[in-house]
C-alpha positions as CSV (number, residue, x, y, z in Angstrom):
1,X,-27.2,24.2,-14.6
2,X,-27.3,20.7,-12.9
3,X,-27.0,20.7,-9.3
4,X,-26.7,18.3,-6.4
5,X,-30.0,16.1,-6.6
6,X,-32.1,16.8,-2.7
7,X,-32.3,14.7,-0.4
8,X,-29.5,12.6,-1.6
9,X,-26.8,11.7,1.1
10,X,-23.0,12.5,-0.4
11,X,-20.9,9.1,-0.4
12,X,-17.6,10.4,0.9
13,X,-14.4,9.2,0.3
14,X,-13.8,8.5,3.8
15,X,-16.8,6.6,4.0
16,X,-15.9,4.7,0.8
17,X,-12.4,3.7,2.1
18,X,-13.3,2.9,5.5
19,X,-15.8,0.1,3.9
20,X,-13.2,-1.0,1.6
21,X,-10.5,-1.1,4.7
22,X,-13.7,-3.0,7.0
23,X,-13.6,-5.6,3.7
24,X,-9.7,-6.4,3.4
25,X,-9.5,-6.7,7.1
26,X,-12.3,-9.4,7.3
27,X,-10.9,-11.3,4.1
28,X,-7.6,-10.9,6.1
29,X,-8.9,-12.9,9.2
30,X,-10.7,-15.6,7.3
31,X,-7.9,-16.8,6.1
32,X,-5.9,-16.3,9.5
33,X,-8.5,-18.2,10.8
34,X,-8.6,-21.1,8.7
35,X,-4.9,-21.4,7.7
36,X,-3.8,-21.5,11.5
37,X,-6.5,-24.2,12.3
38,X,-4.6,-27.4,13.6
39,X,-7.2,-29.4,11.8
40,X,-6.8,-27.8,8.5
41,X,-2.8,-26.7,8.3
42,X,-1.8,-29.8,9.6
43,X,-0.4,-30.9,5.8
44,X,-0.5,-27.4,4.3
45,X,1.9,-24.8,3.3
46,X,1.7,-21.3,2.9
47,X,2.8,-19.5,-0.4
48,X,3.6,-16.4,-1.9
49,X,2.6,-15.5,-5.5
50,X,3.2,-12.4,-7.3
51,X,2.5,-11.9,-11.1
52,X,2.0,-9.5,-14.0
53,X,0.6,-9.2,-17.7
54,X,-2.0,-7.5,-20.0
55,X,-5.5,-6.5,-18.2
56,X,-8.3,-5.4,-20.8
57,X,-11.4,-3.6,-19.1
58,X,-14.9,-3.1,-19.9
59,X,-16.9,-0.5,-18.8
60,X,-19.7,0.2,-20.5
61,X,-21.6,3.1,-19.9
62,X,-17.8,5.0,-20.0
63,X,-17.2,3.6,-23.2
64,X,-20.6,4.8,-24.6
65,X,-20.3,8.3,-22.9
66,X,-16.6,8.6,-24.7
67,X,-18.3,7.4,-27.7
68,X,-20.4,10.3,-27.8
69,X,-17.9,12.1,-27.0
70,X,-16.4,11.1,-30.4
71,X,-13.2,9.4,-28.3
72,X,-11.9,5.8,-28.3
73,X,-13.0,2.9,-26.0
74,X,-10.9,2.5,-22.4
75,X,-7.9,0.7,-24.1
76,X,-6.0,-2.5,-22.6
77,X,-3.1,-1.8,-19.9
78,X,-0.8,-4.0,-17.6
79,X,-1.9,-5.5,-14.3
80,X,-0.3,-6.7,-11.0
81,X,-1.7,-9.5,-8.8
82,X,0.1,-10.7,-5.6
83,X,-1.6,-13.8,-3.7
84,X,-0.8,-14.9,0.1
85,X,-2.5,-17.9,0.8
86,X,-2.4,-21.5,2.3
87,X,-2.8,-25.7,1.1
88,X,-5.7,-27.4,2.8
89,X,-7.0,-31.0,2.4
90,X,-3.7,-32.8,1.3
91,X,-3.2,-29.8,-1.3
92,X,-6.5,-30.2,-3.1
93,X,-7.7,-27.1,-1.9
94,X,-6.1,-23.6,-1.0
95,X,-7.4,-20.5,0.6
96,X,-6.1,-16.9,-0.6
97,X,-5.8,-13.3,-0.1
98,X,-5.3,-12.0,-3.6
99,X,-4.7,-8.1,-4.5
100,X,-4.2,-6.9,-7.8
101,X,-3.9,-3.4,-9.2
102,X,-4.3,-2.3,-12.8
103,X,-3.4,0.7,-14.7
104,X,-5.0,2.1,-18.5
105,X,-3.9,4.5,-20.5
106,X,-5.2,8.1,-20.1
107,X,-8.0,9.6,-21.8
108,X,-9.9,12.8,-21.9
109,X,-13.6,13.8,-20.9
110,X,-15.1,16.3,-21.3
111,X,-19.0,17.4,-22.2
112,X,-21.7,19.9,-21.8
113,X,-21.6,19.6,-17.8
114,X,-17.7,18.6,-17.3
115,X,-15.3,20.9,-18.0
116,X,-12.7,18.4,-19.2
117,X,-10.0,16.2,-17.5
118,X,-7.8,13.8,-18.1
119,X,-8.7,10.4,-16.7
120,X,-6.1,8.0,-16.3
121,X,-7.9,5.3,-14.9
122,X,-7.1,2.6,-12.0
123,X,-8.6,-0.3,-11.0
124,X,-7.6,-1.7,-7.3
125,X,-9.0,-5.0,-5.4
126,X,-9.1,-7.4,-2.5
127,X,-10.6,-10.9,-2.8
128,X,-10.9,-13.9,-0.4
129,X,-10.4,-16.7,-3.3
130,X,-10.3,-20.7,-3.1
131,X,-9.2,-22.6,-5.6
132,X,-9.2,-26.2,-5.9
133,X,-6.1,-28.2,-7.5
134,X,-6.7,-30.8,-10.2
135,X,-3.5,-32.6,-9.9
136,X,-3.1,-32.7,-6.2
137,X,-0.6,-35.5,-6.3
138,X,2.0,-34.0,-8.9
139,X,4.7,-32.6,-8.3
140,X,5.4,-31.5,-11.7
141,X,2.4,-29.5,-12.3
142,X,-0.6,-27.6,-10.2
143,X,-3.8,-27.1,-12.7
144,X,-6.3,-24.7,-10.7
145,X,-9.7,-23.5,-11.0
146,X,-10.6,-20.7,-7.9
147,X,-13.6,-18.4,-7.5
148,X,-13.4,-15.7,-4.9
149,X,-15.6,-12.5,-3.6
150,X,-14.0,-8.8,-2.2
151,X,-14.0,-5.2,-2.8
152,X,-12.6,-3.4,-5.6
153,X,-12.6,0.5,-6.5
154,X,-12.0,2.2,-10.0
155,X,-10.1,5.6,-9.8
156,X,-10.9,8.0,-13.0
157,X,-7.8,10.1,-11.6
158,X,-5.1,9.7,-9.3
159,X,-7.1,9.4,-5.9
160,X,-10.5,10.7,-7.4
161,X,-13.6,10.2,-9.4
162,X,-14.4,7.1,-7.3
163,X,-16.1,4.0,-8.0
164,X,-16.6,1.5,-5.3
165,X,-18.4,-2.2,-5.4
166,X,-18.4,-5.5,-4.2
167,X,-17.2,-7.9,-7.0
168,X,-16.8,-11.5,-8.1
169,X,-13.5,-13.1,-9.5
170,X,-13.3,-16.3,-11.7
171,X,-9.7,-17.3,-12.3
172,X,-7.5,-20.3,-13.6
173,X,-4.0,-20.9,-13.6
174,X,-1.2,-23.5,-14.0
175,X,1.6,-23.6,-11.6
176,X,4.6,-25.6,-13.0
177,X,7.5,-26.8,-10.9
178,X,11.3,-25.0,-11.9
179,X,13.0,-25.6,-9.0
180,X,12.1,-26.8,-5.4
181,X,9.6,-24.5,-3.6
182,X,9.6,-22.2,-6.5
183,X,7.0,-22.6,-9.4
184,X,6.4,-20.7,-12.8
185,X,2.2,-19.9,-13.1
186,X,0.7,-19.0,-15.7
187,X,-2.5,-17.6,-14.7
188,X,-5.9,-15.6,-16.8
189,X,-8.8,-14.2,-14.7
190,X,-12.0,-12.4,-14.9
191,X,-13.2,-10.0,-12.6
192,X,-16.7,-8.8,-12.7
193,X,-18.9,-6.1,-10.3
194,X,-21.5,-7.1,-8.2
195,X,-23.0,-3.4,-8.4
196,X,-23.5,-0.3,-10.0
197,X,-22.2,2.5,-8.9
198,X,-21.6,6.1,-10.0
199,X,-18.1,7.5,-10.6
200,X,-17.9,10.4,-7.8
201,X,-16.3,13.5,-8.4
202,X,-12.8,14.0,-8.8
203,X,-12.5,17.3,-7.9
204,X,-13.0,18.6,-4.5
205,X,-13.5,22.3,-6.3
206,X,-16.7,21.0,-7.9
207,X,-19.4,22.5,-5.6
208,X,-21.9,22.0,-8.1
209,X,-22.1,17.8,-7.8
210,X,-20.2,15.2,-6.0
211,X,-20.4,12.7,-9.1
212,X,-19.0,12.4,-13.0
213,X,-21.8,13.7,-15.4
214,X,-22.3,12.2,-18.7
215,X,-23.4,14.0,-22.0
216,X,-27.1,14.1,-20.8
217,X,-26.5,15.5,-17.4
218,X,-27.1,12.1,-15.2
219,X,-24.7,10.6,-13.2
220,X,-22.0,8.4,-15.0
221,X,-22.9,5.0,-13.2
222,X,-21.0,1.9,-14.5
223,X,-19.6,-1.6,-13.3
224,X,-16.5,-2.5,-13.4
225,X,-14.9,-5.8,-15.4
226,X,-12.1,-7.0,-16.8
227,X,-10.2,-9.9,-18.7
228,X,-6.2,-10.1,-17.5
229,X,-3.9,-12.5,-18.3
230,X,-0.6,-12.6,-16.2
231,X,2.6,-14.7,-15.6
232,X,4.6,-15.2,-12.7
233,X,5.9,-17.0,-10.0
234,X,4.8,-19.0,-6.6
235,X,7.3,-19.6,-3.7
236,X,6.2,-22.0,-1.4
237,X,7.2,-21.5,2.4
238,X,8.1,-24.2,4.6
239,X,5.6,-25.5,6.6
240,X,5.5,-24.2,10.1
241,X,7.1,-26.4,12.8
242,X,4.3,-27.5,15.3
């Protein structure tokens, strides 16, 4: 029988959210910050995206561990991304506050120190991104490359099994004029953890741990990354009057 390794603190989920909520809220006032600087929003706009497509993960330790489990890799499942964010620099460059959320199809686990669940795992994330736009003076079409940095956490279960990390995001999209202030995008994106971490336990009942076990008894620690491809659309907002 495994139990609880001494001496090690218990990463709450409390704890975990609170970090994650300390995150979005700095992200949040960055880009307050800089869009509502005279200097900088003087020619911007603000816009509103919000798109949706195919989001394939990898997670490798998880798909090794169901491997031995004689079950199937994580498969590919839909994604959600919604971006608030602001023009700088003549439209050359923008600041944004991306989320996205994406859900896979369920899967069982279970080994010699689990007694077997159904995960149906979620991915959820925050990132401060900037992007820079290749055809600043078209009107016709916005190319875009954008890196960005912010916190994402991967559920096994709905609200449980845990996994928190800073993370990275690399992301390119075309935005293509249809009508005035509103734009088609077409948009693909990698996001990749910064960190390790170990899934924490899904199940409050489990007295014995406070993480996921894999098939040798150690904790089930993985990194989050994923490949998504989504379409959508950007409405831009009028500038605000000064």
């Amino acid at each position: 029988m495994y139990g609880r390794r001494p001496g090690r603190r218990k990463e709450t989920g409390f704890m975990r959210s609170n970090f994650a909520s300390r995150i979005c809220a700095a992200l949040s006032i960055v880009l307050v910050v800089v869009a509502c600087s005279p200097l900088l929003a003087e020619d911007g706009r603000f816009f509103v995206r919000i798109g949706t497509g195919a989001s394939v993960p990898f997670l490798e330790n998880l798909n090794d561990e169901l491997a031995r489990q004689n079950r199937g890799k994580v498969g590919p499942g839909y994604g959600l991304g919604v971006s608030l964010g602001h023009t700088l620099f003549e439209e050359r460059w923008s600041l944004e506050l991306h989320f996205t959320a994406a859900f896979y199809p369920p899967f069982d686990y279970d080994n010699d120190y689990e007694s077997g669940f159904t995960a149906k795992l979620r991915h959820y994330a925050t990132f401060l991104v900037a992007r820079h736009n290749f055809m600043s003076d078209s009107e016709r079409f916005r190319p875009t490359l954008g890196a960005g940095i912010g916190y994402g956490q991967t559920n096994l279960i709905s609200g449980g099994g845990k996994l928190g990390a800073l993370e990275g995001l690399v992301t390119g999209r075309l935005d293509v004029s249809i009508r005035k202030n509103l734009d088609f995008a077409f948009e693909c994106s990698y996001y990749a953890g910064l960190q390790s971490k170990k899934f924490g336990s899904p199940f409050l009942e489990n007295f014995d741990t406070d993480i996921v076990q894999n098939s040798a008894g150690d904790a089930l620690e993985d990194t989050f990354r994923s490949l998504d491809v989504r379409v959508g659309l950007t409405l831009w907002l009028k500038p605000m009057e000064k």
